[in-house]
VMD Tcl script that draws the C-alpha trace (Angstrom):
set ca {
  {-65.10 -163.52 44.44}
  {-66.26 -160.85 47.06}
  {-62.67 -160.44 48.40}
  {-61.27 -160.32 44.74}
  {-63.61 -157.18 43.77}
  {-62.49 -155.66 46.76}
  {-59.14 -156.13 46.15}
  {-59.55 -154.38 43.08}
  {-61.52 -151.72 44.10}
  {-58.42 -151.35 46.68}
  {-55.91 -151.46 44.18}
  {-57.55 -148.41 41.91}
  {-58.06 -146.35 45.19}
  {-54.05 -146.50 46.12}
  {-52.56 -146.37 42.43}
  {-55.27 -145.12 40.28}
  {-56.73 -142.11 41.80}
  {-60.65 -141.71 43.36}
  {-62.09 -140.09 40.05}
  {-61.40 -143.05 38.09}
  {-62.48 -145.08 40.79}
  {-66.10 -143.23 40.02}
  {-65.48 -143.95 36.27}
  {-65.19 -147.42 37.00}
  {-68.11 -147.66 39.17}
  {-70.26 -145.39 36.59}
  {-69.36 -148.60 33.69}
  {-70.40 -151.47 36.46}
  {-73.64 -149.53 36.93}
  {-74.08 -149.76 33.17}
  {-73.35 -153.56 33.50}
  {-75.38 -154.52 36.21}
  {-78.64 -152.41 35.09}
  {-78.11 -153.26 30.89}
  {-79.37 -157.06 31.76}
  {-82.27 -155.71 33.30}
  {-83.35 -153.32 30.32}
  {-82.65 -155.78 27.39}
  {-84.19 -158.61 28.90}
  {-87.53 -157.37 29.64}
  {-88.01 -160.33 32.41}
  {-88.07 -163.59 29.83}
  {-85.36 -164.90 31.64}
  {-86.73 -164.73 35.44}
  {-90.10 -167.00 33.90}
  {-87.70 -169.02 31.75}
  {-85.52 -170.15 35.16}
  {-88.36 -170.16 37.17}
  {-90.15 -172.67 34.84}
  {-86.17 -174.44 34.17}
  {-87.11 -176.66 37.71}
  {-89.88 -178.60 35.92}
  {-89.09 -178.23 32.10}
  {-87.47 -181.05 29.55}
  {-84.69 -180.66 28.54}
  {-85.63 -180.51 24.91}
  {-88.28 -177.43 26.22}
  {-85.11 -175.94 28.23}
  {-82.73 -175.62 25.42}
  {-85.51 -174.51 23.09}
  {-86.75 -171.80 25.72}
  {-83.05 -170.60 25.76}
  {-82.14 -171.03 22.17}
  {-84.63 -168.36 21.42}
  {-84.01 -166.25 24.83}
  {-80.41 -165.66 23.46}
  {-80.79 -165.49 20.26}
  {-82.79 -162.14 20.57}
  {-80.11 -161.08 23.65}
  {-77.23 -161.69 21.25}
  {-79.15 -159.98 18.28}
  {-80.19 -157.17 20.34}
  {-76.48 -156.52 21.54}
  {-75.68 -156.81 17.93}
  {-77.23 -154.01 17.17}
  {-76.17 -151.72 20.64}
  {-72.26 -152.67 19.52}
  {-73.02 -151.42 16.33}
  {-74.28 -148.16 17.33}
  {-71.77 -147.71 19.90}
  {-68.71 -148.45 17.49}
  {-69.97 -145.43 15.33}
  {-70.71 -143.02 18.44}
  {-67.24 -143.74 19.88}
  {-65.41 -143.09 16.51}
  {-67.26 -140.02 16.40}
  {-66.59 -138.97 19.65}
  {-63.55 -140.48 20.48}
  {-64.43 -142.73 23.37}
  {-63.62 -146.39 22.59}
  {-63.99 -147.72 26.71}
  {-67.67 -147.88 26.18}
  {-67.60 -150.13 23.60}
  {-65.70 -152.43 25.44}
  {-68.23 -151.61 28.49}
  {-71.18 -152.91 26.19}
  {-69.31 -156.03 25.07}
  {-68.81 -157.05 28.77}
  {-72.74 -156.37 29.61}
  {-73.16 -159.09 26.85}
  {-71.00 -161.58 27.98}
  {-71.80 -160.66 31.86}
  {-75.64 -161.03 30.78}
  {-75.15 -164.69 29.68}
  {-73.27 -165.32 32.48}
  {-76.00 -164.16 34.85}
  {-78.44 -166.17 32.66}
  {-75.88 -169.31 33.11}
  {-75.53 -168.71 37.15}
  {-79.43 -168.41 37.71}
  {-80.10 -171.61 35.54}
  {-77.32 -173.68 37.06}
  {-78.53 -172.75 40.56}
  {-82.22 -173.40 39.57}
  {-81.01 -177.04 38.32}
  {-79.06 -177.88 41.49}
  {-75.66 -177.53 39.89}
  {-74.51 -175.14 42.50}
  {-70.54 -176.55 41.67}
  {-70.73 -175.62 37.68}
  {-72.62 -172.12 38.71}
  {-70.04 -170.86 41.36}
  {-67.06 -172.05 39.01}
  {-68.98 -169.72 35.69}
  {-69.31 -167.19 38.22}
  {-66.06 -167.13 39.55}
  {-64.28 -166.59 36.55}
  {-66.06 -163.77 35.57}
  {-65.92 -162.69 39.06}
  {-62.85 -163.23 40.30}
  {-60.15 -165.36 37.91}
  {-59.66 -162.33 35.81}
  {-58.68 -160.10 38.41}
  {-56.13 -162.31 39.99}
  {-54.43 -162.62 36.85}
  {-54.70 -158.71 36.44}
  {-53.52 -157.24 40.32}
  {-50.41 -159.26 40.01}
  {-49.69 -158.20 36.52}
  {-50.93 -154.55 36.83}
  {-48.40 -154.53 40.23}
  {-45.14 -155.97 38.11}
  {-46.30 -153.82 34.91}
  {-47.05 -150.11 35.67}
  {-48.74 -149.41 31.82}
  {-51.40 -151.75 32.79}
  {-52.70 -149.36 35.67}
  {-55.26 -148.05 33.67}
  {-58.74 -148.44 32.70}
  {-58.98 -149.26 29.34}
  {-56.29 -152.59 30.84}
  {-58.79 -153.15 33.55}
  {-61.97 -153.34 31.31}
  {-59.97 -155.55 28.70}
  {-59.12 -158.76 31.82}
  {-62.93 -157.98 32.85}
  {-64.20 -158.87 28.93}
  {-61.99 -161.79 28.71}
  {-62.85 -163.28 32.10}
  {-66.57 -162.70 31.23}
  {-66.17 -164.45 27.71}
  {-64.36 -167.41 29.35}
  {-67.17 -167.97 31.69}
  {-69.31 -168.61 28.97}
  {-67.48 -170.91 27.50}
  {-67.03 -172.77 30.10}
  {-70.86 -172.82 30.19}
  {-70.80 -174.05 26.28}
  {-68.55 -176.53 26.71}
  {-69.98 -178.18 30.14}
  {-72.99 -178.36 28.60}
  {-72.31 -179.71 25.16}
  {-74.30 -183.26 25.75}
  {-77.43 -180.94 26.15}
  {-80.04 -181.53 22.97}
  {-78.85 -178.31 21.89}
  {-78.83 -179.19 18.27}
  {-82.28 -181.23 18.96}
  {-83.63 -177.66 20.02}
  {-82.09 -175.71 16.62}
  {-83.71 -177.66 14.55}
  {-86.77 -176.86 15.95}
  {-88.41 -174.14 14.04}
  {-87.98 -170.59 15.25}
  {-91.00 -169.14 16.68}
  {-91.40 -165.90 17.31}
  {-94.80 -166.12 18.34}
  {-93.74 -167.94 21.30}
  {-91.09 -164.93 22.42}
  {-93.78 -162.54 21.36}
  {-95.53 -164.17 24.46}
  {-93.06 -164.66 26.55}
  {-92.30 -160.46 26.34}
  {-96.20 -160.10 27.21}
  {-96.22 -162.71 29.98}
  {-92.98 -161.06 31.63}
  {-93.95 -157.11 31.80}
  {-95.21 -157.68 35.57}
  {-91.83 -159.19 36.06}
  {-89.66 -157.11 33.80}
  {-91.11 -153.42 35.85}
  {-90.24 -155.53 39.22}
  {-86.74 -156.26 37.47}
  {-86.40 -152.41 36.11}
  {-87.26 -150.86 39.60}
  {-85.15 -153.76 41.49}
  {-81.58 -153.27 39.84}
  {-82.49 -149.64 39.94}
  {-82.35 -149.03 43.29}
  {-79.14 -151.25 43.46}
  {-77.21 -148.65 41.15}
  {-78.94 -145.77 40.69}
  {-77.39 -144.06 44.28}
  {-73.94 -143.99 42.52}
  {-75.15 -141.75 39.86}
  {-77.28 -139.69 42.13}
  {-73.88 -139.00 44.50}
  {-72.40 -137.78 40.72}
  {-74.73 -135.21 40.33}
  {-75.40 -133.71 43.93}
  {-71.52 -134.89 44.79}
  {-69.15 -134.83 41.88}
  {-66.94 -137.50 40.52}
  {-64.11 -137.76 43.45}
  {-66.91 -138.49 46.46}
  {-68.50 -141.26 43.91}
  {-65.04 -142.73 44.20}
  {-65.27 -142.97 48.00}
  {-68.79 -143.78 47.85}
  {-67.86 -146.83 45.54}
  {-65.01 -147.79 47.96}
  {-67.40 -147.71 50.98}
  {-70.52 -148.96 48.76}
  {-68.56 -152.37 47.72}
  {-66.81 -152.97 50.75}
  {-70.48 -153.00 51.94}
  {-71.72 -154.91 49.26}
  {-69.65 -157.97 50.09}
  {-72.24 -158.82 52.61}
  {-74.68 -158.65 50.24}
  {-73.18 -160.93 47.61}
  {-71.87 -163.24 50.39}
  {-75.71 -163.74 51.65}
  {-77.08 -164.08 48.24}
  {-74.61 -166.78 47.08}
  {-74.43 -168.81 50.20}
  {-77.70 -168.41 51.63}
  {-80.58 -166.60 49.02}
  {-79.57 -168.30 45.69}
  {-79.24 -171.72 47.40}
  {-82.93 -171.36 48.78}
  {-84.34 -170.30 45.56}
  {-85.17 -174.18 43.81}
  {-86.02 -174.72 47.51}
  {-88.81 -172.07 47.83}
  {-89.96 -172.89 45.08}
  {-90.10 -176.74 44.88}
  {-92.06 -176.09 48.54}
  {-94.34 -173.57 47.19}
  {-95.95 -176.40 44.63}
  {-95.79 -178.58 47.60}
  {-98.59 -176.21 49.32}
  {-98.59 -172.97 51.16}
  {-97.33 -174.80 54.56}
  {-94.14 -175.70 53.06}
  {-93.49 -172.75 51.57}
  {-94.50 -170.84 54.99}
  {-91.63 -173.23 56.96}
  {-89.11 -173.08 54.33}
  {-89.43 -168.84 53.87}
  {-89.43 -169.12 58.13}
  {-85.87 -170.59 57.99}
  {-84.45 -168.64 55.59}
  {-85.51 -165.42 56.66}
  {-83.65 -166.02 59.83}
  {-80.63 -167.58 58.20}
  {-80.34 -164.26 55.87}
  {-80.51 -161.96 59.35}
  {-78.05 -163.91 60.75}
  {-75.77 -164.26 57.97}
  {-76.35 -160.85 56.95}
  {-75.44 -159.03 60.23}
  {-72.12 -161.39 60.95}
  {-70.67 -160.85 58.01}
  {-71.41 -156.95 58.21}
  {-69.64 -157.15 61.68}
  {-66.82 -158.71 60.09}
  {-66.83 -156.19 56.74}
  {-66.79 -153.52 59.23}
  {-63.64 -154.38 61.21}
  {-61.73 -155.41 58.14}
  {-62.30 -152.29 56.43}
  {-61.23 -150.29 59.54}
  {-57.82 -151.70 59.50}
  {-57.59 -151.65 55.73}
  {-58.54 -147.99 55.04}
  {-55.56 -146.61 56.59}
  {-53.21 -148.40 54.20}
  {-55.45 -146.57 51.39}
  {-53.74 -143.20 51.96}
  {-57.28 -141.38 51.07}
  {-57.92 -138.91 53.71}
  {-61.26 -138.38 51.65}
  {-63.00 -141.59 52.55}
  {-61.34 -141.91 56.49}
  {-63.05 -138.28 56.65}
  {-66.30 -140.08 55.85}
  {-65.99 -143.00 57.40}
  {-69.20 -143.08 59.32}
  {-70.86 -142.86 55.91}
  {-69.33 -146.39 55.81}
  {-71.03 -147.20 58.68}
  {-74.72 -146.30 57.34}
  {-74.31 -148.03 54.40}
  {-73.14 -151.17 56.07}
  {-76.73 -150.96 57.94}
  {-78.01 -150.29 54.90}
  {-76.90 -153.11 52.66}
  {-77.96 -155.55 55.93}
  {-81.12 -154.70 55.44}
  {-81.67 -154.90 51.86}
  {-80.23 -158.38 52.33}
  {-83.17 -159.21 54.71}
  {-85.96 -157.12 52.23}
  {-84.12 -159.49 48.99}
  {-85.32 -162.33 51.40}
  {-88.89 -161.45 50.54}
  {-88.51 -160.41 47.13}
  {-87.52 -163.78 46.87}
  {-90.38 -165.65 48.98}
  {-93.22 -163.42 46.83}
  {-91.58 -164.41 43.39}
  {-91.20 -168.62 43.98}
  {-95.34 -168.13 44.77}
  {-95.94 -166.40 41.94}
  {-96.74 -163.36 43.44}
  {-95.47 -161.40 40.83}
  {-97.69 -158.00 40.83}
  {-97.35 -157.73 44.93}
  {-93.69 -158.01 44.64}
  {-92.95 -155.99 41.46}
  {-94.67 -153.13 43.79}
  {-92.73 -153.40 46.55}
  {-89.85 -152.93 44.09}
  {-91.06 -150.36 42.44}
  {-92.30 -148.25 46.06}
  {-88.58 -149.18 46.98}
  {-87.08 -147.55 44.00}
  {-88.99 -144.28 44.77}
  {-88.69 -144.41 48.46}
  {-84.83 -144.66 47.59}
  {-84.29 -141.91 45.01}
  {-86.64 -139.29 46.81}
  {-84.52 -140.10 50.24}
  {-81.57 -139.52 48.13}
  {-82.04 -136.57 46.51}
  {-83.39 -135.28 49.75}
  {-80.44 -136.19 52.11}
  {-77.71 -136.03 49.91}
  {-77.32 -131.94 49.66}
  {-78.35 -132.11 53.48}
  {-75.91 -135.14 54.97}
  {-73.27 -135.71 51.87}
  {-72.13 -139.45 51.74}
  {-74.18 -140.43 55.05}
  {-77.40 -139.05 53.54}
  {-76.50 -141.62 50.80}
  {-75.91 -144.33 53.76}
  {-79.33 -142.96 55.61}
  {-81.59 -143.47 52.61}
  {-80.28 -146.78 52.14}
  {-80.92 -147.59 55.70}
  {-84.28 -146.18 55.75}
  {-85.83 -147.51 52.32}
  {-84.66 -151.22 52.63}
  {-86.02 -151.06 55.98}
  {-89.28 -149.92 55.47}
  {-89.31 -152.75 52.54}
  {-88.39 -155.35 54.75}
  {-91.12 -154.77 57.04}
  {-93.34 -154.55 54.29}
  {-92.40 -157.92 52.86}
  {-92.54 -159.71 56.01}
  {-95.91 -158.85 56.35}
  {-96.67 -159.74 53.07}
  {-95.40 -163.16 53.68}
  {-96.07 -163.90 57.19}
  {-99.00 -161.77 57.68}
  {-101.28 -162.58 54.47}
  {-104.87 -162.89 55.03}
}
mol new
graphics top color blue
foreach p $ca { graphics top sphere $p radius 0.5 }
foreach p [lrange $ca 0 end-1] q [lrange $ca 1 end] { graphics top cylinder $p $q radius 0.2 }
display resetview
């Protein structure tokens, strides 16, 4: 999946152009952050709780979780059908429709992982991930009118709607219908929105210092230098996802299976992965950094080899947010959910005031530098919060 986005990310640097490079990195931001504002945190307590819940209790949980996602998108698509035949600008309604679908599929990913089903999660996640794009390079190569974005955004939706169901039809023995005859009870979201605001600001302030740096480079930078700074930022990134499928989201049931085990446990287990996410996380930057060295050439961007050691800060960077997700992780499977919602939110500041700071100053390393500096600081932080707790 990692080398599929960056093979597409390749492909609209050498026959798109940079600008819509930026475009396209603007819509992901709205993808990746639109989860996080619609779903106010119900679904971090409902696949926290997923470990040790009945099945009847699961599908009921997640009957009424998506029910109000679904309606709520509903009513977004709606509004955003009239404001793009008023305006003229159909893409974004095509951008919301994949935040649905890649909203579910999160939901799916996070509850298959949670259940031990790491097979069935990867295989969701890959065709919304990755499928879609191998059928599109190949096809956007023989077929020049499908180098565009509207094309582009179209494979994403599909691939995103397949991987749900996929999800729907894996899971069809589940007492699904069992849990819709239940009655509705929307008492029960009602408290499941109150018991998830500690989580939901910790979610807000999380995925918004994952994405906000893009549009920050669009307003001190313009749209071009977001497309280099989207080339560098998910070359980067790969490390990032590689760590969090392969080592973070593995350790997640783990941590927190150990953690009602007793504080020991939980002490060893956060121990071991802390060191297998360092390790991970700076061997596959090594290896990100000399493959994208002897890639960018065949770009033909003189833009982004002329800020190439931008690259190189936000390689350092996205290491050590990988090591600081490490104990984001550790404080939520204890249930520490005010500490580490304010480590998220001091990270999201620390980020955005380093940004706006160094961007003017440095240009596309000041974007590298902040990213260097705040996950950092957080990582230290965390540790010590772990480690170091009296």
């Amino acid at each position: 999946m990692i080398f599929c986005r960056f093979l597409l990310i390749l492909f609209i640097s050498r026959y798109l152009d940079l600008a819509t490079l930026g475009l396209f990195g603007l819509a992901s931001g709205f993808v990746a952050m639109a989860p996080a504002v619609t779903g106010l945190g119900m679904v971090h307590v409902i696949m926290r709780d997923a470990v040790t819940m009945a099945p009847v209790r699961l599908t009921d949980a997640l009957r009424h979780y998506w029910t109000y996602t679904i309606g709520l998108y509903a009513v977004v698509l709606a509004i955003s059908g009239l404001a793009a035949a008023a305006i003229g600008a159909p893409i974004w309604v095509v951008v919301v429709a994949i935040a649905l679908f890649e909203q579910l599929g999160n939901d799916i990913f996070q509850l298959l992982s949670n259940l031990e089903r790491p097979l069935l999660a990867n295989f969701t996640g890959f065709l919304r991930g990755a499928a879609w794009i191998l059928v599109y390079l190949p096809l956007a190569l023989g077929f020049p009118a499908l180098r565009s974005l509207d094309s582009l955004l179209l494979f994403w939706l599909i691939g995103a709607a397949t991987s749900v169901a996929v999800f729907a039809v894996a899971t069809r023995t589940w007492p699904w219908i069992d849990a819709f005859r239940l009655p509705f009870r929307l008492s029960w979201l009602k408290s499941l929105m109150r018991s998830s605001l500690v989580i939901y600001a910790s979610d807000l302030s999380y995925i918004a210092s994952q994405y906000i740096d893009r549009y920050l480079v669009t307003l001190f930078l313009g749209l071009e230098l977001t497309g280099v700074y989207m080339l560098y930022w998910t070359a980067a990134n790969a490390i990032y996802t590689f760590v969090s499928m392969t080592v973070l989201q593995q350790q997640r049931p783990i941590l927190i299976k150990a953690h009602h085990q007793g504080d020991a446990a939980h002490r060893e287990q956060c121990i071991r992965l802390v060191r297998a996410a360092a390790i991970m996380a700076v061997a596959v930057g090594l290896a990100v950094t000399i493959g994208f060295e002897i890639v960018l050439p065949l770009l033909r961007q003189p833009l982004a080899s002329l800020n190439i050691v931008a690259f190189w800060l936000i390689v350092a960077g996205i290491v050590a947010r990988c090591i600081a997700d490490w104990g984001a992780m550790a404080l939520f499977s204890a249930r520490r959910d005010r500490v580490m919602t304010a480590t998220n939110l001091v990270a999201i500041a620390l980020l955005s005031f380093f940004q706006v700071v160094l961007l003017p100053l440095a240009g596309l390393a000041g974007a590298g530098i902040a990213l260097l500096l705040t996950f950092g600081a957080i990582a230290g932080w965390r540790y010590k919060l772990v480690f170091l707790r009296q």
